[in-house]
C-alpha positions as CSV (number, residue, x, y, z in Angstrom):
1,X,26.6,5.4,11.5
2,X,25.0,3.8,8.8
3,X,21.0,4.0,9.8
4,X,19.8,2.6,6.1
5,X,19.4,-0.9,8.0
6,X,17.3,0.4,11.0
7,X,13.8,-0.8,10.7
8,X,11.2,1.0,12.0
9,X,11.5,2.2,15.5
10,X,14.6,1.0,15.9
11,X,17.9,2.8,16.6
12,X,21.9,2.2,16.8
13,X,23.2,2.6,19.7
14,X,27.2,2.8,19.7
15,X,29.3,3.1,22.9
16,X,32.7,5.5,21.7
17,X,35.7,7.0,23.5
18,X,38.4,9.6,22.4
19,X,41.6,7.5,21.3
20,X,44.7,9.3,19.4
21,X,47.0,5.8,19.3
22,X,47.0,3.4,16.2
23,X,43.4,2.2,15.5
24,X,43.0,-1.9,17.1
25,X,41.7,-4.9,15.6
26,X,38.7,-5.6,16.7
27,X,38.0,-1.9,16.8
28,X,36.8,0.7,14.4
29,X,37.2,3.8,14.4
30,X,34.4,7.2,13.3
31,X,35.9,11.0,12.6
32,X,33.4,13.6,13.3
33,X,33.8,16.4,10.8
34,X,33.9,19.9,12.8
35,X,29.7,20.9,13.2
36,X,27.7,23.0,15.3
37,X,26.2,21.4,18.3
38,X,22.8,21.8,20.3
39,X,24.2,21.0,23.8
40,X,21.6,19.9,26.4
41,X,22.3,19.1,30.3
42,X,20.2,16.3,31.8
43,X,18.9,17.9,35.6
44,X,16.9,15.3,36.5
45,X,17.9,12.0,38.2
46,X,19.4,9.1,35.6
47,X,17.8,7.5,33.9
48,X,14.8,9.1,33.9
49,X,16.2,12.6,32.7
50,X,18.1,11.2,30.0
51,X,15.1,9.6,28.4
52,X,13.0,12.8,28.9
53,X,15.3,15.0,28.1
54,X,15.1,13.2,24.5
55,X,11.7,13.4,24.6
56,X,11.8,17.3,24.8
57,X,14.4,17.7,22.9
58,X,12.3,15.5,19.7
59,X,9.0,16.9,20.5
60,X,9.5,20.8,21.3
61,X,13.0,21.8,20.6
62,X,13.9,20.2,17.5
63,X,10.2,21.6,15.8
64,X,10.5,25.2,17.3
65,X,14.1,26.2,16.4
66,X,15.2,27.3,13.2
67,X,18.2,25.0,13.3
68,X,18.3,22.2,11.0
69,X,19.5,18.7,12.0
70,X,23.4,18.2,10.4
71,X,22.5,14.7,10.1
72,X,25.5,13.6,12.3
73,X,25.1,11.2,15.3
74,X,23.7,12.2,18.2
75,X,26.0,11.9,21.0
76,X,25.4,11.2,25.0
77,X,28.4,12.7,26.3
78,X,29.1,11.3,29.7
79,X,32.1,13.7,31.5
80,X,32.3,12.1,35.2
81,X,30.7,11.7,38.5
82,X,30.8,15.5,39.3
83,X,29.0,16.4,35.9
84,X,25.8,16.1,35.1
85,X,25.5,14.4,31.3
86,X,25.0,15.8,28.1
87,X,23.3,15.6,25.1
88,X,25.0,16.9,22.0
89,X,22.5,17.6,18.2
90,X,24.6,18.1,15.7
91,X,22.9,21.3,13.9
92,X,23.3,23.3,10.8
C-alpha cells in the first residue's frame, strides 16, 4: 500500500482475501513477501477490543520491544465466528 498520499491522520484501509485463480478486472491483486509477524488476539468484545487493542499495541508494545516495524501492512485477520480476531505487525 502506497501511504505517500495519506495526509495527516489519515489511514488506508483495504479489505483482502486469499485467491489462487487468474487475477479479475476490476481487482488487484498485493503479494506479501515471507516476514515475521507480531500476532495479537483481540479478548474483548468487537468493536471495542479491536480499537484498543491498536491502541496498546501503538502505545506500549511497539515502543518497548526490540522489534523493528518491517514496514509491511498491517493486517486484521478475521478467521470465523469461533475465533476470536487477530492482529498481525509485520516485524524485523
Amino acid at each position: 500500500m502506497d501511504q505517500g498520499e495519506i495526509q495527516d491522520k489519515q489511514m488506508e484501509y483495504s479489505i483482502a482475501t486469499t485467491y489462487a485463480d487468474e487475477q479479475q478486472e476490476g481487482l488487484c491483486s498485493l503479494t506479501l513477501p515471507a516476514s515475521k509477524w507480531a500476532v495479537f488476539e483481540v479478548q474483548e468484545p468487537m468493536p471495542q477490543g479491536m480499537q484498543k487493542l491498536w491502541k496498546q499495541i501503538v502505545t506500549e508494545w511497539l515502543p518497548s520491544n526490540p522489534y523493528e516495524h518491517a514496514w509491511l501492512p498491517e493486517l486484521e485477520v478475521y478467521r470465523g465466528m469461533h475465533h476470536p480476531p487477530q492482529i498481525w505487525i509485520p516485524i524485523k
